[in-house]
One Martini backbone bead per residue (centre of mass of N, CA, C, O) as a GRO file, in nm:
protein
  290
    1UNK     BB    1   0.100   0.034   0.016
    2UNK     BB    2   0.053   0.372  -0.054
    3UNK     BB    3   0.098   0.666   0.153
    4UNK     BB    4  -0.185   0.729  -0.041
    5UNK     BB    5  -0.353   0.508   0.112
    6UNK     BB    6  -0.332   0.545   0.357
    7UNK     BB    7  -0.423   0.830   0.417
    8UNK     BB    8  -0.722   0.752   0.300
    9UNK     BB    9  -0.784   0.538   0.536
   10UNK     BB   10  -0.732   0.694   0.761
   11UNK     BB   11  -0.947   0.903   0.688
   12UNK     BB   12  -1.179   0.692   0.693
   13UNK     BB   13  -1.175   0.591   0.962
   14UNK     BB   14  -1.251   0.880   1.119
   15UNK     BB   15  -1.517   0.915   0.945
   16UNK     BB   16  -1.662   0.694   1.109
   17UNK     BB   17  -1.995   0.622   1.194
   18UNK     BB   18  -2.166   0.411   1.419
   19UNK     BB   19  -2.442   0.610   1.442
   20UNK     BB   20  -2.462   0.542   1.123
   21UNK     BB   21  -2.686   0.523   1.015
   22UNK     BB   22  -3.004   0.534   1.153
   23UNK     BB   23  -3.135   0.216   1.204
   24UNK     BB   24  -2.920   0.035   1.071
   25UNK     BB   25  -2.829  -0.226   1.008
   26UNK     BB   26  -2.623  -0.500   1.005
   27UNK     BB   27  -2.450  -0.800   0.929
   28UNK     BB   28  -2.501  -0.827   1.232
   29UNK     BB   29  -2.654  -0.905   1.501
   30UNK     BB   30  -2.676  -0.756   1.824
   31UNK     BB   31  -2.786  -1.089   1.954
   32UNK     BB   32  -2.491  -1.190   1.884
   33UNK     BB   33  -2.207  -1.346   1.922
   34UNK     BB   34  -1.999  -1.164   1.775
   35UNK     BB   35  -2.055  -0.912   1.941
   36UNK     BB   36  -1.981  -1.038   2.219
   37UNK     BB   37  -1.676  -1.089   2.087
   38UNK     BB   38  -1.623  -0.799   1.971
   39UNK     BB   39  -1.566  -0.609   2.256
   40UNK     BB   40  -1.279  -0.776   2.407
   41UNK     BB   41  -0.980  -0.672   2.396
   42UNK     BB   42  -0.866  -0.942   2.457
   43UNK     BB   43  -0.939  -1.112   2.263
   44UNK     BB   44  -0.874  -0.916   1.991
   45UNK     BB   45  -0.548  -0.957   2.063
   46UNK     BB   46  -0.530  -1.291   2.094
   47UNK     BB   47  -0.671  -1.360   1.786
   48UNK     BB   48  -0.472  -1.157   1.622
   49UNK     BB   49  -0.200  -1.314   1.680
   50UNK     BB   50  -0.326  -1.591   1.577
   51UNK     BB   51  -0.455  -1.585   1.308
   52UNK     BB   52  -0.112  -1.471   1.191
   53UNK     BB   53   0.014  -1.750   1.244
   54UNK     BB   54  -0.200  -1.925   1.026
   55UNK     BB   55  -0.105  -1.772   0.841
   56UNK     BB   56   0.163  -1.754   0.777
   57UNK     BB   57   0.218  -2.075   0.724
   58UNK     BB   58   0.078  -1.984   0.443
   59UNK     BB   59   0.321  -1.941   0.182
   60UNK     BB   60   0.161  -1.696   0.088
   61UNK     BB   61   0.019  -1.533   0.253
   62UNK     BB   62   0.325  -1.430   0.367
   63UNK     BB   63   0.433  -1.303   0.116
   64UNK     BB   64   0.221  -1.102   0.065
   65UNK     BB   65   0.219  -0.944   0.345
   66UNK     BB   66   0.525  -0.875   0.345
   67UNK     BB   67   0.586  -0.747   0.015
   68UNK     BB   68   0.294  -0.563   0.035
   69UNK     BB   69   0.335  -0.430   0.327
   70UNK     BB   70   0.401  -0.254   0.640
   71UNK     BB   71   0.440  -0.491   0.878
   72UNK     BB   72   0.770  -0.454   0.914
   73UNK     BB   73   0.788  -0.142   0.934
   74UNK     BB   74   0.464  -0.071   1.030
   75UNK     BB   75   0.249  -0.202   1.226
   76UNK     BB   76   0.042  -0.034   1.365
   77UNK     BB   77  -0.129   0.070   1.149
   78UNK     BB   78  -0.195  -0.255   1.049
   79UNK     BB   79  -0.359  -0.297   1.266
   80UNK     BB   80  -0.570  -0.052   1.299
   81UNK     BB   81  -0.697  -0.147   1.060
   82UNK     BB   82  -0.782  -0.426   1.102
   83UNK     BB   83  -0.954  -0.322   1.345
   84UNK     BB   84  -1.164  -0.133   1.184
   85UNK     BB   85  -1.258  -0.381   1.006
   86UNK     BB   86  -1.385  -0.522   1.212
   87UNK     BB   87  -1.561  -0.344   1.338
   88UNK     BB   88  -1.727  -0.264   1.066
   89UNK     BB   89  -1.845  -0.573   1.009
   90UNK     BB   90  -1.993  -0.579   1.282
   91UNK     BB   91  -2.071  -0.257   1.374
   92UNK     BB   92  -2.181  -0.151   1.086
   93UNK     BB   93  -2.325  -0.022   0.871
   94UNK     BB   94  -2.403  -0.226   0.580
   95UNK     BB   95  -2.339   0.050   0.390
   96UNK     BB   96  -2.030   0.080   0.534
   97UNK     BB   97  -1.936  -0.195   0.518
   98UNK     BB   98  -1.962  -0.258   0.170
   99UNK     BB   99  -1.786  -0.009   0.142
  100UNK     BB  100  -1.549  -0.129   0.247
  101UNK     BB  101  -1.487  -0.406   0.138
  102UNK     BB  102  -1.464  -0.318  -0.111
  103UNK     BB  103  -1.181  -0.159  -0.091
  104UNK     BB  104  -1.023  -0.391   0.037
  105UNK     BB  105  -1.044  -0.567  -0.239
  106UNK     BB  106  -0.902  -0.354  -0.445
  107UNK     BB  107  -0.633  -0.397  -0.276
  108UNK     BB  108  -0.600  -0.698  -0.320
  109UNK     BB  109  -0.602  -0.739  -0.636
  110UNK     BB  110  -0.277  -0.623  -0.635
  111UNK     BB  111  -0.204  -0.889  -0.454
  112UNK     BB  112   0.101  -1.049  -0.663
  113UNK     BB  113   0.285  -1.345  -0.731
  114UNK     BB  114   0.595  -1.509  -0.564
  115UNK     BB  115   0.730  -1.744  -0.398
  116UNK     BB  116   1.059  -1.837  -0.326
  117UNK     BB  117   0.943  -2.167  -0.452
  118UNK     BB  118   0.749  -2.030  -0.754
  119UNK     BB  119   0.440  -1.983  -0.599
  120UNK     BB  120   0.180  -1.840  -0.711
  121UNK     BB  121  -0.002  -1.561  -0.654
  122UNK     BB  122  -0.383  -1.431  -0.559
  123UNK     BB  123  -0.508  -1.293  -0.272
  124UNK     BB  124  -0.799  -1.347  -0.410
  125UNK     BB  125  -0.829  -1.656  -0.348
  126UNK     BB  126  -1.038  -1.837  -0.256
  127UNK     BB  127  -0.884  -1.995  -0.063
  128UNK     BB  128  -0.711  -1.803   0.073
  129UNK     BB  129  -0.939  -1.620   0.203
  130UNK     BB  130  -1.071  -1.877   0.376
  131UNK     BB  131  -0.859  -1.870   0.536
  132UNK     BB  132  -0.829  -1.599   0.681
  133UNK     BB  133  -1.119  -1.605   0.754
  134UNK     BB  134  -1.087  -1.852   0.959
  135UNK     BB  135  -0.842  -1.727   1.117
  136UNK     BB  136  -1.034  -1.511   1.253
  137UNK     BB  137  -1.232  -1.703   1.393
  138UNK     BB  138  -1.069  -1.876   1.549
  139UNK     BB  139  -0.916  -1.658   1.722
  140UNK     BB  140  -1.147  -1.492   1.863
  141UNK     BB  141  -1.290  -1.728   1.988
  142UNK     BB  142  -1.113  -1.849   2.133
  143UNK     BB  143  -1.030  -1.656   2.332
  144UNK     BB  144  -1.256  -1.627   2.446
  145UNK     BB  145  -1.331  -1.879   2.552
  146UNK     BB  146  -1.065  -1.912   2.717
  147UNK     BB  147  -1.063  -1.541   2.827
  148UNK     BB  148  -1.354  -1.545   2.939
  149UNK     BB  149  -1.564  -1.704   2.805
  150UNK     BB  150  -1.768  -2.010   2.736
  151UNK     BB  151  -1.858  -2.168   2.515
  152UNK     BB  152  -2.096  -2.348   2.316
  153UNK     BB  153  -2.119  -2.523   2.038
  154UNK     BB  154  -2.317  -2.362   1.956
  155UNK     BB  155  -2.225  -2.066   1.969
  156UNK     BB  156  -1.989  -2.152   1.769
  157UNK     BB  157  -2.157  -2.195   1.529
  158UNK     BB  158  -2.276  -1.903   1.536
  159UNK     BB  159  -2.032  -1.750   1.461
  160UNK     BB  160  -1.953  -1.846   1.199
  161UNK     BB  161  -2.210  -1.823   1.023
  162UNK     BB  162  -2.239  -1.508   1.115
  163UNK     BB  163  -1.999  -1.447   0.885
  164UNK     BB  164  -2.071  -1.501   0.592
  165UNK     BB  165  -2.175  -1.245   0.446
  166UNK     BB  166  -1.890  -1.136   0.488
  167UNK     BB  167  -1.717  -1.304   0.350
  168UNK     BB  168  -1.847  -1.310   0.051
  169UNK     BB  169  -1.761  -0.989   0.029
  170UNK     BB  170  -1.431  -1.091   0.042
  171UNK     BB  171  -1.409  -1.357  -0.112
  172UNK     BB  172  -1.524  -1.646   0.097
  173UNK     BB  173  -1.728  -1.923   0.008
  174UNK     BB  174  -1.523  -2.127   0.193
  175UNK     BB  175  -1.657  -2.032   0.492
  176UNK     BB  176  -1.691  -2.146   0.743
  177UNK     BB  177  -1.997  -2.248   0.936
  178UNK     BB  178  -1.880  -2.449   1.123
  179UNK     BB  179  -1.660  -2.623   1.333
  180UNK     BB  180  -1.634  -2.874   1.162
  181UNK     BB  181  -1.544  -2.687   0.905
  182UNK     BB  182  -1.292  -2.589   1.019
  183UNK     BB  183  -1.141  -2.825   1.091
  184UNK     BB  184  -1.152  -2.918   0.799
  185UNK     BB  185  -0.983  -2.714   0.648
  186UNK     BB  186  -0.729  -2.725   0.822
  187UNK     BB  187  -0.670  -3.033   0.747
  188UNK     BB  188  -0.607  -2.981   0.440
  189UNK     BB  189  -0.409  -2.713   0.510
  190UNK     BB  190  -0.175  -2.865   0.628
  191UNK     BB  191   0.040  -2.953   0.395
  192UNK     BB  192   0.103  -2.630   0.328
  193UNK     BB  193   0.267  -2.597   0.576
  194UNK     BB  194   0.530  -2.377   0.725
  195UNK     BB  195   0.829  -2.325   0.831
  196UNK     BB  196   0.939  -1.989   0.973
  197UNK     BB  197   1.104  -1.707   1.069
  198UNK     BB  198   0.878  -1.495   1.026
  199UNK     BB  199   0.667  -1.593   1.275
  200UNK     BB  200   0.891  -1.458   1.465
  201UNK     BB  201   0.924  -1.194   1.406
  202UNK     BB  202   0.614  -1.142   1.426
  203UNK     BB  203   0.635  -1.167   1.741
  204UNK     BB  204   0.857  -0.964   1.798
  205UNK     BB  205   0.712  -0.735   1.712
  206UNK     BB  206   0.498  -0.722   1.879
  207UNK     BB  207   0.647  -0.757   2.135
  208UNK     BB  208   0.846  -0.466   2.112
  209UNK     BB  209   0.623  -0.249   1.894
  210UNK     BB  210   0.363  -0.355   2.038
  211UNK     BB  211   0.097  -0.181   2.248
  212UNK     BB  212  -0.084  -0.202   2.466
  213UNK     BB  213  -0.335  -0.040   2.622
  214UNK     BB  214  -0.266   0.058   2.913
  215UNK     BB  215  -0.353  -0.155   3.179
  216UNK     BB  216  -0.272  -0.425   2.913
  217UNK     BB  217   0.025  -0.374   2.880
  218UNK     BB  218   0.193  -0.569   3.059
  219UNK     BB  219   0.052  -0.860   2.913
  220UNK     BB  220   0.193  -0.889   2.642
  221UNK     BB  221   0.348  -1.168   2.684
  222UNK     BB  222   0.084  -1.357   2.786
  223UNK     BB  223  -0.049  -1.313   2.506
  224UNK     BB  224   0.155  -1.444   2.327
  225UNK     BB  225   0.111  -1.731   2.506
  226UNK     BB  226  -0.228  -1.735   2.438
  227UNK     BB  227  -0.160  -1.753   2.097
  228UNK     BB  228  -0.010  -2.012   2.124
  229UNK     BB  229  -0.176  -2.196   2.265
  230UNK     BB  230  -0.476  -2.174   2.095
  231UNK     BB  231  -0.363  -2.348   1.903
  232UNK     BB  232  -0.318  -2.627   1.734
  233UNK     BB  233  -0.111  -2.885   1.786
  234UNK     BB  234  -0.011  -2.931   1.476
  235UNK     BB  235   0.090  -2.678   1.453
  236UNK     BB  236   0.236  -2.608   1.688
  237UNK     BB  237   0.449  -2.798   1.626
  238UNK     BB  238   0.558  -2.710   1.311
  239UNK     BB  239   0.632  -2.448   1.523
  240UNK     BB  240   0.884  -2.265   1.602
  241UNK     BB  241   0.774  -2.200   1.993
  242UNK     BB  242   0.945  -2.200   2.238
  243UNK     BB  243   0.957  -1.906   2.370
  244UNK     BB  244   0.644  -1.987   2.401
  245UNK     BB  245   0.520  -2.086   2.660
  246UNK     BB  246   0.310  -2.238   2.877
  247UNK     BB  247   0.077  -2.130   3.097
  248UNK     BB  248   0.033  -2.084   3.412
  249UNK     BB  249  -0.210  -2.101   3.639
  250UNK     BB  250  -0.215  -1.814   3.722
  251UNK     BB  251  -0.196  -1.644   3.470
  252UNK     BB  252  -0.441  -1.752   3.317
  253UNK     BB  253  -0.653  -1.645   3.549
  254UNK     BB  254  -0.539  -1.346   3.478
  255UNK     BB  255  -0.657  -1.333   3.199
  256UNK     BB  256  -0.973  -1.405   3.288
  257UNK     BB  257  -0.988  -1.165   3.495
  258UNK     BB  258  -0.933  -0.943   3.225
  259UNK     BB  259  -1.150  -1.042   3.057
  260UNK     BB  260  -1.438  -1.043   3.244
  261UNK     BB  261  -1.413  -0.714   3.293
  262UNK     BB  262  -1.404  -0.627   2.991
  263UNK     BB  263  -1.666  -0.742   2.950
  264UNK     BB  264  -1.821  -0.553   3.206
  265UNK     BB  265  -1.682  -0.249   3.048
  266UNK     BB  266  -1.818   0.021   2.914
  267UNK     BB  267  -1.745   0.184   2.587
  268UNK     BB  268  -1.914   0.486   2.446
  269UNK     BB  269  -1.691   0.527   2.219
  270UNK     BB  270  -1.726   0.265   2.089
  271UNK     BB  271  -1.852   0.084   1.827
  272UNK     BB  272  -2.033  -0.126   2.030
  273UNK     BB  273  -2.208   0.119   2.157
  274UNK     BB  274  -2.271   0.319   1.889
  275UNK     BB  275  -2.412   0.079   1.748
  276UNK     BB  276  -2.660   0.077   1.948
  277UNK     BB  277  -2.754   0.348   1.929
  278UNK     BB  278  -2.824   0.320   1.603
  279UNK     BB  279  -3.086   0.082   1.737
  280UNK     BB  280  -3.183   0.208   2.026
  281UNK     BB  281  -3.002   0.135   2.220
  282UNK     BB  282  -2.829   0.068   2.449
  283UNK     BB  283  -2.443   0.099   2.547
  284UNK     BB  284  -2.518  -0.180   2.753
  285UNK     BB  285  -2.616  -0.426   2.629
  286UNK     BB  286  -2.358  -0.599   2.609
  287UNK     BB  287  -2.299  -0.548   2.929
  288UNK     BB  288  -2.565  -0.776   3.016
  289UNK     BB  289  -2.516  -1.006   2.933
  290UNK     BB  290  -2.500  -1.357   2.930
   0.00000   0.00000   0.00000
């Protein structure tokens, strides 16, 4: 991306208003299992560096990433467009959220090239895409599920499903619809991964030049180790990722304790209370759910 792409970005970032247009529903419905799960600053950093190690894996998707983005070389502004697309995937209006995903789509369809193994690659790859999608589910679910609260296995089919429209929008056809669909995924593109040095470069970038906001700022490194705990056990073995050791019992239940807290104080000025505004609801609606 080029930086007149950036700052264009940037900037329509900034004018998106979750609170409007008044009234018109998003791509996915806000008594749905996924407002519930994006709403969650702590499941959100470990369920996105967690999709990030599963794309990774797939070297097409990491040389793409690599030589086509800034995320080497200024990972945190693409982290906060990455952050703004799911939010408003999940909680911005309908139209609003159909022309991002066009603009996205526009941008990716530019992105194509070959791994360092000389196998061609073109960003929009209906595999591809469907992968991407798959790890973005798979993160952020698992995440919320082990440091937030459990979800029941009805739930997570729900997540997945709840996610279909906007897949298709992104142009990911055969993104999974239920669990079984993505453990089936998942298996199917096991032999096309491989162990990289990137994955590990990705992990020190997070680690080092990432920082959480605010008093989940120290966090940092047990949320590192929280993002590859909850990777597939066949995936973890195959990346070497000896230096994030699994979570001791006393972390794991501090990073659940600062899960549970994050799920139950409204941030009114965030997508997820502002989106609730424009449906009508209270700014408290999703911190109230059971």
């Amino acid at each position: 991306m080029t930086a007149t792409e950036q700052a264009q970005e940037g900037q329509a970032g900034r004018l998106i208003d979750f609170t409007r247009p008044a009234g018109e529903p998003a791509l996915i419905a806000p008594d749905s299992v996924s407002w519930r799960v994006f709403k969650n600053p702590l499941a959100m950093y470990i369920g996105g560096i967690t999709a990030v190690i599963l794309e990774f894996a797939e070297p097409r998707i990491r040389t793409g990433v690599w030589e086509h983005t800034s995320f080497r070389d200024d990972p945190l502004p693409r982290l906060k467009r990455t952050g703004l697309a799911a939010m408003v995937t999940v909680y911005g209006a309908r139209s609003v959220a159909e022309r991002m995903i066009a603009g996205v789509t526009r941008m990716h369809a530019r992105v194509k090239g070959s791994t360092p193994d000389g196998v061609a690659y073109e960003a929009l790859e209906p595999e591809l895409m469907n992968w991407v999608q798959a790890t973005a589910s798979f993160g952020f679910l698992q995440a919320y599920h082990h440091f937030v609260r459990p979800l029941s296995d009805a739930e997570r089919d729900s997540f997945y499903f709840e996610a279909l429209p906007a897949a298709a929008l992104y142009g990911a056809p055969g993104a999974p619809a239920s669990e079984a669909e993505q453990q089936a995924l998942f298996e199917s593109m096991y032999p096309q991964f491989e162990d990289h040095a990137i994955v590990r470069e990705f992990l020190e970038i997070i680690g080092t030049r990432v920082a959480l906001p605010g008093f989940l700022r120290p966090l940092s490194h047990l949320c590192l180790r929280a993002a590859v705990e909850i990777l597939p056990g066949e995936i973890k073995s195959l990346l070497d990722l000896s230096a994030f050791p699994p979570l001791n019992g006393f972390q794991r239940c501090l990073l659940r304790f600062i899960g549970r807290v994050t799920d139950r104080i409204p941030i009114r000025s965030a997508p997820p209370a502002r989106a609730c505004r424009r449906l009508g609801l209270p700014p408290t609606y999703l911190y109230h759910r059971k």
